[in-house]
VEXDREN-2710 file (C-alpha; in Angstrom, 1 decimal):
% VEXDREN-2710
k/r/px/py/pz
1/UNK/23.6/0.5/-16.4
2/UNK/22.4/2.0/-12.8
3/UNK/20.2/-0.2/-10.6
4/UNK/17.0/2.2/-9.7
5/UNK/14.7/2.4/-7.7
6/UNK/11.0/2.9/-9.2
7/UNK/8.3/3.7/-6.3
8/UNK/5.3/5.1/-8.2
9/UNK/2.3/3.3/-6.3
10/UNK/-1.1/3.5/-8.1
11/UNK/-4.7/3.7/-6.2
12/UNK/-6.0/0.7/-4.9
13/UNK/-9.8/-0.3/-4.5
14/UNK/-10.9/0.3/-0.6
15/UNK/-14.3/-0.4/0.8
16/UNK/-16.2/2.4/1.5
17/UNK/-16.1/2.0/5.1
18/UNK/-12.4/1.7/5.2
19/UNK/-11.8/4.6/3.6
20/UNK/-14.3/6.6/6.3
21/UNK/-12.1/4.6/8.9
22/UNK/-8.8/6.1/7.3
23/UNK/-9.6/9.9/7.1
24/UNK/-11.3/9.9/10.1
25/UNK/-8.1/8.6/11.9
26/UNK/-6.1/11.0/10.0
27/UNK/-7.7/14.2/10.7
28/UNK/-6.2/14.8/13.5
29/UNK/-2.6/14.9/11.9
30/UNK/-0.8/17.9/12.3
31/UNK/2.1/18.7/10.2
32/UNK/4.9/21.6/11.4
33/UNK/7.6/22.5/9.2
34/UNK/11.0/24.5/9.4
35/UNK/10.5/27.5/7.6
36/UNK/14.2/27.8/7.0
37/UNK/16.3/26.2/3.8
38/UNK/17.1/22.9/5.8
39/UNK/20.0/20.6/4.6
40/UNK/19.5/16.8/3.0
41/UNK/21.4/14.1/1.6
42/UNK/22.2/13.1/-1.9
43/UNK/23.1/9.6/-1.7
44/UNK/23.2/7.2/-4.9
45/UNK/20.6/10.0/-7.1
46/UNK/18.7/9.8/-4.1
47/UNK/17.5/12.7/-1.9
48/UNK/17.4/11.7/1.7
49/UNK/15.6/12.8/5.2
50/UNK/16.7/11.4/8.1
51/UNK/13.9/10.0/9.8
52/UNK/13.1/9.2/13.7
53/UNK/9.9/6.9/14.5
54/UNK/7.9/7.6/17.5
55/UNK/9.6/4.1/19.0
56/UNK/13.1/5.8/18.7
57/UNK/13.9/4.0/15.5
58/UNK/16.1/6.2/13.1
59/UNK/16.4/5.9/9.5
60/UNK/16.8/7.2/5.8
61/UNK/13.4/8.2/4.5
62/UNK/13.5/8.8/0.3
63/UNK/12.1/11.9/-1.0
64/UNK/9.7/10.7/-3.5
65/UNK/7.8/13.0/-5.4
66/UNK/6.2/10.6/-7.6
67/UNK/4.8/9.0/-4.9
68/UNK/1.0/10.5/-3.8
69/UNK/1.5/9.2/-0.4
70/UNK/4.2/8.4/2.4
71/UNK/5.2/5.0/3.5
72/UNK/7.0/3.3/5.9
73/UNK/8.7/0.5/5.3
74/UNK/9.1/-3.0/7.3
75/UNK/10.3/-6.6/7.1
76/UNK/7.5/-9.0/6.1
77/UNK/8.9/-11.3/9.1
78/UNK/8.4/-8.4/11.4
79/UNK/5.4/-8.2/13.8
80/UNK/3.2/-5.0/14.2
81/UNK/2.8/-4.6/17.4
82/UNK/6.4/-3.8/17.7
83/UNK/5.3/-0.5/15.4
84/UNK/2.1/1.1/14.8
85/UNK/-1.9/0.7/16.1
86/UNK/-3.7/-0.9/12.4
87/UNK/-6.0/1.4/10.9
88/UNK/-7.4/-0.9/8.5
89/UNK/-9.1/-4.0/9.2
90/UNK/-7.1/-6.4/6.7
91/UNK/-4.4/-5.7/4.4
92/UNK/-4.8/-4.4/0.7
93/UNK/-3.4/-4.8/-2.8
94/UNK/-1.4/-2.0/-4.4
95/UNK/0.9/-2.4/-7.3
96/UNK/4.2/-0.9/-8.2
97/UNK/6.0/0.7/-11.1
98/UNK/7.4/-2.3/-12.7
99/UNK/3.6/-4.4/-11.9
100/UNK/4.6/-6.1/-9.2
101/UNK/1.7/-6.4/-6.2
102/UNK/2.6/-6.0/-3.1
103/UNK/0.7/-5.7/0.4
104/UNK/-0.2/-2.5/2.4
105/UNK/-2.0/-1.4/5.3
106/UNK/-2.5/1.7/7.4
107/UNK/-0.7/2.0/10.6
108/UNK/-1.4/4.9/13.7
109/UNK/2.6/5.4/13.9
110/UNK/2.0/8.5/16.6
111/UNK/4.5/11.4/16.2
112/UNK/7.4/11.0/13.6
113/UNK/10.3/13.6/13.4
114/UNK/12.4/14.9/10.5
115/UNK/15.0/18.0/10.9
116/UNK/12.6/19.5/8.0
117/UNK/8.9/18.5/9.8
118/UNK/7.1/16.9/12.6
119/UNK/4.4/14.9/12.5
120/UNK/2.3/14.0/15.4
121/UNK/-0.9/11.6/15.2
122/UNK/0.6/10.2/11.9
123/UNK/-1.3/7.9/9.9
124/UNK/0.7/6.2/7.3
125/UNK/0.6/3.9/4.9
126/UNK/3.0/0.8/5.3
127/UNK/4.4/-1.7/3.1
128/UNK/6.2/-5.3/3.7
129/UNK/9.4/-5.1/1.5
130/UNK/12.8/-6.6/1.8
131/UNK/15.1/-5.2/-0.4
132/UNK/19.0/-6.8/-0.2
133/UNK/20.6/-4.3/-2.2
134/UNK/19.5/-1.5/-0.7
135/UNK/22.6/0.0/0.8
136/UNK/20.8/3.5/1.8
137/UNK/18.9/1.7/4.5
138/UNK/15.3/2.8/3.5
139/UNK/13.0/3.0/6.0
140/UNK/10.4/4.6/3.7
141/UNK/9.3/7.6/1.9
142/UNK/7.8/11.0/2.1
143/UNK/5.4/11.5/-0.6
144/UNK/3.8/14.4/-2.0
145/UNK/0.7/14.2/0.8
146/UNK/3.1/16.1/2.7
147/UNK/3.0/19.3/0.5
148/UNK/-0.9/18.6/-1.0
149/UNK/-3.2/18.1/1.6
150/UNK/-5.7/19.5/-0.5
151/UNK/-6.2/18.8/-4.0
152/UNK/-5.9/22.9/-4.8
153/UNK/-5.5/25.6/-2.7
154/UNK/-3.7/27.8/0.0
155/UNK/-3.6/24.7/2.3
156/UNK/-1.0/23.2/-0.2
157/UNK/2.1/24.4/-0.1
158/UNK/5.0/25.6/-2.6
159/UNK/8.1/23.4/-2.9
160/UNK/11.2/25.0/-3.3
161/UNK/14.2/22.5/-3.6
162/UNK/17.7/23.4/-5.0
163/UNK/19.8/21.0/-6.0
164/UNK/22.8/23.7/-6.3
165/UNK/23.6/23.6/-2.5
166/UNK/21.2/20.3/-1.3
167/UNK/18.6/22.3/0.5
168/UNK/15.0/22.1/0.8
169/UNK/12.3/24.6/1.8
170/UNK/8.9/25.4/2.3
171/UNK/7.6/28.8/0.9
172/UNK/4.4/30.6/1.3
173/UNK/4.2/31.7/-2.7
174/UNK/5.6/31.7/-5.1
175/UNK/9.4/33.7/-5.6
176/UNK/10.6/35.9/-8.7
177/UNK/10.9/34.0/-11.4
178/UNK/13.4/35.3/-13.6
179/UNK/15.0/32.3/-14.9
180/UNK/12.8/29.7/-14.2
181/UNK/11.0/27.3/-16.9
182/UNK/7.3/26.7/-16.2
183/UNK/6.4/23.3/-17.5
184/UNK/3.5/22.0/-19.2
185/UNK/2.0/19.8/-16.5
186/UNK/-1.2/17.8/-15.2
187/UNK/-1.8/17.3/-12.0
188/UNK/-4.4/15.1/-10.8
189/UNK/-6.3/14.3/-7.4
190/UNK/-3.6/12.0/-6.0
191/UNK/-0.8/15.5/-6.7
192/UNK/1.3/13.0/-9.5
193/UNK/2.9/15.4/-11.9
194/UNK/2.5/14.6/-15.1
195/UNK/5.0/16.4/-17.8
196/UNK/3.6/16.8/-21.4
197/UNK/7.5/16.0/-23.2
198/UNK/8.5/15.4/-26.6
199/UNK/10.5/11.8/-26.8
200/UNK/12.1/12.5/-30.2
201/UNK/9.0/14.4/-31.8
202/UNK/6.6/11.8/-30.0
203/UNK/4.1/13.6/-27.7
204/UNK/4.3/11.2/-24.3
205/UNK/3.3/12.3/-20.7
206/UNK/6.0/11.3/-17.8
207/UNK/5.7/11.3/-14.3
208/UNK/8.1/13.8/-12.5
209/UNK/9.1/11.3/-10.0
210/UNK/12.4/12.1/-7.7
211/UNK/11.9/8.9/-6.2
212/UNK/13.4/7.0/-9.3
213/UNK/17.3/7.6/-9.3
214/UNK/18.0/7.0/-13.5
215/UNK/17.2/9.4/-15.8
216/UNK/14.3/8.6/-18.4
217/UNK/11.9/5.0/-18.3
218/UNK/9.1/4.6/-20.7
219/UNK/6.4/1.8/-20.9
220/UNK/7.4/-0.9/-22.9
221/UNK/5.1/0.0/-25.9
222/UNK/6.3/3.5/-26.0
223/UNK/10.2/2.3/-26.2
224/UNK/9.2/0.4/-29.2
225/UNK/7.0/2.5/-30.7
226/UNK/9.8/5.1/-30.4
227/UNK/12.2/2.2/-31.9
228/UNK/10.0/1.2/-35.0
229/UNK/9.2/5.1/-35.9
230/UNK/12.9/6.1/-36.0
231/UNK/16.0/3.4/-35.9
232/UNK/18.4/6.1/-35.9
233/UNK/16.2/8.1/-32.6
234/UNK/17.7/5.5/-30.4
235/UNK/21.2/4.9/-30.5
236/UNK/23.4/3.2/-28.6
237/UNK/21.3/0.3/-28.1
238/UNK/22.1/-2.2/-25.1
239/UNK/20.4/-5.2/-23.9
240/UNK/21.0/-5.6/-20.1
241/UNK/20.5/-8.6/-18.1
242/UNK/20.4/-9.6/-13.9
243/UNK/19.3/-7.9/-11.6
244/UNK/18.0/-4.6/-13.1
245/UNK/15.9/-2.9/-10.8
246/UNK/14.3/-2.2/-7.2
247/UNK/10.8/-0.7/-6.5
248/UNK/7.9/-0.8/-3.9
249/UNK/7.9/-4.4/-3.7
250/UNK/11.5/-4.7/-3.0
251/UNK/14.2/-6.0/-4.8
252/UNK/13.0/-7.5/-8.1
253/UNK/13.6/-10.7/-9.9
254/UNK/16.5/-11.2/-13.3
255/UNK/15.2/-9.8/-15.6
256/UNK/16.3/-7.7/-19.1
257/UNK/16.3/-4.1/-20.3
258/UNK/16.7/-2.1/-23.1
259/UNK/18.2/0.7/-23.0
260/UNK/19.3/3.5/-25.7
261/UNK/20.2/6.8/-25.4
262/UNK/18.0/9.9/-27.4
263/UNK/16.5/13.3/-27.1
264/UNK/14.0/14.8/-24.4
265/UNK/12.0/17.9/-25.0
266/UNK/10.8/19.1/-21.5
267/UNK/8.8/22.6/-23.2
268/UNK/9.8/25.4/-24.8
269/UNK/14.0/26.6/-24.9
270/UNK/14.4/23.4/-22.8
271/UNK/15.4/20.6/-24.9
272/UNK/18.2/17.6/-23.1
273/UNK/19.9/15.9/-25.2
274/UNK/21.9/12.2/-25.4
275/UNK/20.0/11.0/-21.9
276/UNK/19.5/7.6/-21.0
277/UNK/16.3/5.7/-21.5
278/UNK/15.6/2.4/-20.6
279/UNK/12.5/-0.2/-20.1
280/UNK/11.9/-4.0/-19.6
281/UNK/9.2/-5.6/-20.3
282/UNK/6.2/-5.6/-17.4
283/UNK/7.2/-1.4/-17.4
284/UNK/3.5/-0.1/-16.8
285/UNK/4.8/3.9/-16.5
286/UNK/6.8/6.6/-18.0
287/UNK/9.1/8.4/-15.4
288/UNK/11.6/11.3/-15.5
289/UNK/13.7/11.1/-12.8
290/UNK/17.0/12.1/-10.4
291/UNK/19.7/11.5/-12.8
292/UNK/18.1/13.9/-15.1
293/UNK/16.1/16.2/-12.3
294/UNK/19.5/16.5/-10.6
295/UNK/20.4/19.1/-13.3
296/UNK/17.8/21.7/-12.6
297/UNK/16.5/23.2/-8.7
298/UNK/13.0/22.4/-8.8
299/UNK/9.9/24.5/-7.7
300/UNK/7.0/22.4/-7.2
301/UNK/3.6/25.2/-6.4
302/UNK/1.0/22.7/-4.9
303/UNK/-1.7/25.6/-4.7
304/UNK/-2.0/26.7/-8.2
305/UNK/-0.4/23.3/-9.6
306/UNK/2.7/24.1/-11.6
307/UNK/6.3/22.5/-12.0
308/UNK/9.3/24.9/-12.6
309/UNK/12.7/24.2/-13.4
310/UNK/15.5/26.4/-13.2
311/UNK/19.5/25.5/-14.7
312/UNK/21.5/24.2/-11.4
313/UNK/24.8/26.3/-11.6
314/UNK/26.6/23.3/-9.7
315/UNK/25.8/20.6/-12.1
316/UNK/28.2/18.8/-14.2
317/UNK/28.4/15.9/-15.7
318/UNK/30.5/13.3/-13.8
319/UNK/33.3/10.7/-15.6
320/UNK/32.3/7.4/-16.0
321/UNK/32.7/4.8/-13.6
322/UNK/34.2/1.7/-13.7
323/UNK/31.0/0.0/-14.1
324/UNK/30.0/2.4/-16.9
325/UNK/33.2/2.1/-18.7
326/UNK/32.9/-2.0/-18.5
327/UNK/29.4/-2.8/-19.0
328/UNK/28.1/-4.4/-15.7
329/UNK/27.0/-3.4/-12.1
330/UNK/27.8/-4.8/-8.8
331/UNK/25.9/-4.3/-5.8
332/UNK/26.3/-4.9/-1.9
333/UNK/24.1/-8.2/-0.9
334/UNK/22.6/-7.2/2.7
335/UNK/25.8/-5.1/3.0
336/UNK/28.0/-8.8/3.3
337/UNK/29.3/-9.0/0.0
338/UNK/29.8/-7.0/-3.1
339/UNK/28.5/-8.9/-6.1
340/UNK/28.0/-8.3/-9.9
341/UNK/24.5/-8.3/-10.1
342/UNK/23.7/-7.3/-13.4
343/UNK/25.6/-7.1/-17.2
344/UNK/25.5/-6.0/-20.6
345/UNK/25.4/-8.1/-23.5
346/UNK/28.6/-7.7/-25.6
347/UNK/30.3/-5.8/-23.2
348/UNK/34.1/-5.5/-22.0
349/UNK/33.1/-6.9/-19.0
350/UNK/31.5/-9.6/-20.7
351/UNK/33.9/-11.0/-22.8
352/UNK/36.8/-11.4/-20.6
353/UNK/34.7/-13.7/-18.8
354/UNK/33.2/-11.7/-15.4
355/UNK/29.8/-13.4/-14.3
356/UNK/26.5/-12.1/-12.4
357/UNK/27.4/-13.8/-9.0
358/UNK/31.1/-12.6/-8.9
359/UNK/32.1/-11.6/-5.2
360/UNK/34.5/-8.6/-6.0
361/UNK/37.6/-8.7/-3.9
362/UNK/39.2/-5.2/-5.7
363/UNK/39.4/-3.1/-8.3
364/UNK/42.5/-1.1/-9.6
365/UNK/43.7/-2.6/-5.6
366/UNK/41.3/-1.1/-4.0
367/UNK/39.8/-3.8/-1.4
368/UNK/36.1/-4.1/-0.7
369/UNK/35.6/-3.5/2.8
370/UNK/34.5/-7.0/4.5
371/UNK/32.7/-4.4/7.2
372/UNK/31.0/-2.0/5.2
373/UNK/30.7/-3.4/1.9
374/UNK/28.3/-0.6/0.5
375/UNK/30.7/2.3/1.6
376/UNK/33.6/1.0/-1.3
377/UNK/30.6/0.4/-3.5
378/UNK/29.8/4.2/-3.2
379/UNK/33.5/4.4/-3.7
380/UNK/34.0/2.9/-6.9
381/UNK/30.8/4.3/-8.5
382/UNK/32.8/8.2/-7.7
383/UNK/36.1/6.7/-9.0
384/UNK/37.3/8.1/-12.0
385/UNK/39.2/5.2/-14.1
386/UNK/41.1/5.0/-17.5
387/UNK/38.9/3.4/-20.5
388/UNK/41.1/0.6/-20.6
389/UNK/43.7/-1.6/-18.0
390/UNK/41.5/-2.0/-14.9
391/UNK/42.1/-4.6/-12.6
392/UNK/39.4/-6.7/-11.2
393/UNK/39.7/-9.1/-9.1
394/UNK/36.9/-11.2/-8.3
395/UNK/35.9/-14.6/-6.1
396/UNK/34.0/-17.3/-7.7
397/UNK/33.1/-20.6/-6.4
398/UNK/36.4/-20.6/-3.8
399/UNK/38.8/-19.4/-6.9
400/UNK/40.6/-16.2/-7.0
401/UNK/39.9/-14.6/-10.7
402/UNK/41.7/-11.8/-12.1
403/UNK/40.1/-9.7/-15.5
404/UNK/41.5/-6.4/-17.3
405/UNK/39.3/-4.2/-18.6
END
């Protein structure tokens, strides 16, 4: 079970003269793109941009597709006047993906630079959120405003990003299209992408959202629905429980999920099957995301408003991990400790006795590093490891443990 990360913000109520305040501080920004195919990062199902502030601060900015704006994030104990000029008079609501509210407010952040863009007078939206387990260091995300100034037309611009070799680019149409997949899609005023799917013969819209790292969520009601239609639709049903999920507002509280595995039809020839799909209960959206995206390079035309998918020739499908193979996760807490943070019911890991809270010391004698916790964590989710006779060795309460799974 993979710890996500869901950032799908939905429109919040603004007078109307903060809104008037807003655009007229934004029109001014100019953005300036790199024309070329420009390198980025995939770290943890997560494309990354690094990211340099006008104040000199550097950091990992997501991609995030299924987000209609970009955000910066910072510390809620932090003060602003060590970043940006406020926009906005007072603070407003905004809720994320799993229905947590959060707090946001625009900020003046002057010129911000990528090795993909520049931005100068910037006017972003920013968020208080402290997430511990966030071992890629986020320090916000670029949303599709960046592409879609415009709700239609030759302003926007066509997204070309190709998983195959980790690039991304900015074209001025559209290229051949010999082996590409147009997708039935909706696109409304904020740019989300909405894909018109098959779940298993049931007609359900998803976001395209690159922003979430696992592969399929659905709304509650639709899991269920799904569930009650067809028992044998869903199989390989898990009940997870911990720490399951991070989103907008940060690192979330225990919670559980259900999770099963079925059949995705994305349109015409271009049917996935055995994916993962999960949901908990307060899940208010419907979301395709990296895990699954990660297969395909993507071609996102902003102008006309179409999603393409094309088969990426440098996909395959990994081993399972050690985490995979014994039902729980472990994640690095503020990059101090590596802890099991979350675990299936019924699994290996389970019933030889490991807890949520284990400190792991190694596994198969490999040593977490007491510097860089989250680099052995990226280690061991890449390590291939036999199905059975893996050593863990875990710290709990001042006693050395040892498990074999």
């Amino acid at each position: 079970m993979k710890i996500i990360l869901m950032a799908i913000p939905f429109l919040i109520s603004l007078s109307a003269c903060r809104v008037a305040r807003i655009i007229n501080a934004s029109q001014d920004t100019i953005i300036l793109f790199n024309e070329e195919s420009i390198k980025f990062k995939l770290i943890n199902n997560q494309i990354i941009l690094t990211t340099k502030l006008s104040q000199g601060k550097e950091s990992n900015f997501l991609l995030d597709l299924g987000s209609p704006i970009s955000i910066i994030f910072i510390d809620s104990t932090a003060s602003l006047h060590s970043y940006g000029k406020s926009i906005s008079n007072k603070k407003q609501k905004a809720t994320s993906a799993d229905g947590k509210r959060l707090m946001r407010e625009y900020l003046d952040w002057g010129t911000i630079t990528t090795n993909w863009f520049k931005i100068e007078n910037s006017v972003l939206s920013t968020i208080y959120r402290n997430d511990p387990f966030d071992c890629n260091n986020l320090g916000g995300i670029w949303g599709a405003d960046i592409f879609a100034q415009d709700i239609k037309g030759k302003r926007n611009k066509v997204l070309l990003i190709k998983m195959q070799d980790s690039t991304v680019r900015i074209l001025d149409k559209l290229p051949p299209l010999e082996n590409w997949t147009k997708l039935n899609t909706r696109f409304n005023m904020l740019s989300h992408i909405k894909i018109l799917t098959s779940v298993n013969k049931n007609k359900t819209k998803i976001y395209f959202d690159t922003g979430f790292s696992g592969s399929l969520i659905l709304e509650n009601n639709i899991f269920r629905e799904v569930q009650s239609q067809d028992k044998d639709s869903l199989s390989n049903m898990q009940i997870v429980y911990g720490h399951i999920h991070s989103s907008l507002a940060g690192s979330s509280a225990p919670d559980t999920a259900y999770s099963g595995i079925m059949n995705l039809q994305l349109g015409p020839g271009l049917q996935i099957d055995s994916i993962q799909v999960i949901t908990t209960p307060n899940m208010i959206v419907n979301a395709m995301g990296m895990d699954l995206i990660k297969r395909f390079n993507i071609l996102v035309d902003y102008q006309k408003q179409n999603l393409y998918l094309q088969p990426n020739p440098a996909y395959f499908q990994s081993k399972k991990n050690i985490f995979q193979l014994s039902g729980f996760k472990a994640r690095s807490f503020e990059n101090k400790e590596l802890i099991v943070v979350n675990m299936v019911a019924g699994s290996p890991a389970e019933k030889v006795g490991l807890k949520i809270g284990d400190q792991i010391v190694s596994i198969n004698n490999i040593r977490v590093d007491e510097i860089n916790p989250c680099e052995t964590y990226r280690t061991f989710e890449e390590l291939s490891c036999e199905s059975t006779g893996n050593v863990i060795i875990v710290k709990r309460e001042g006693e050395i443990f040892k498990f074999i799974l």
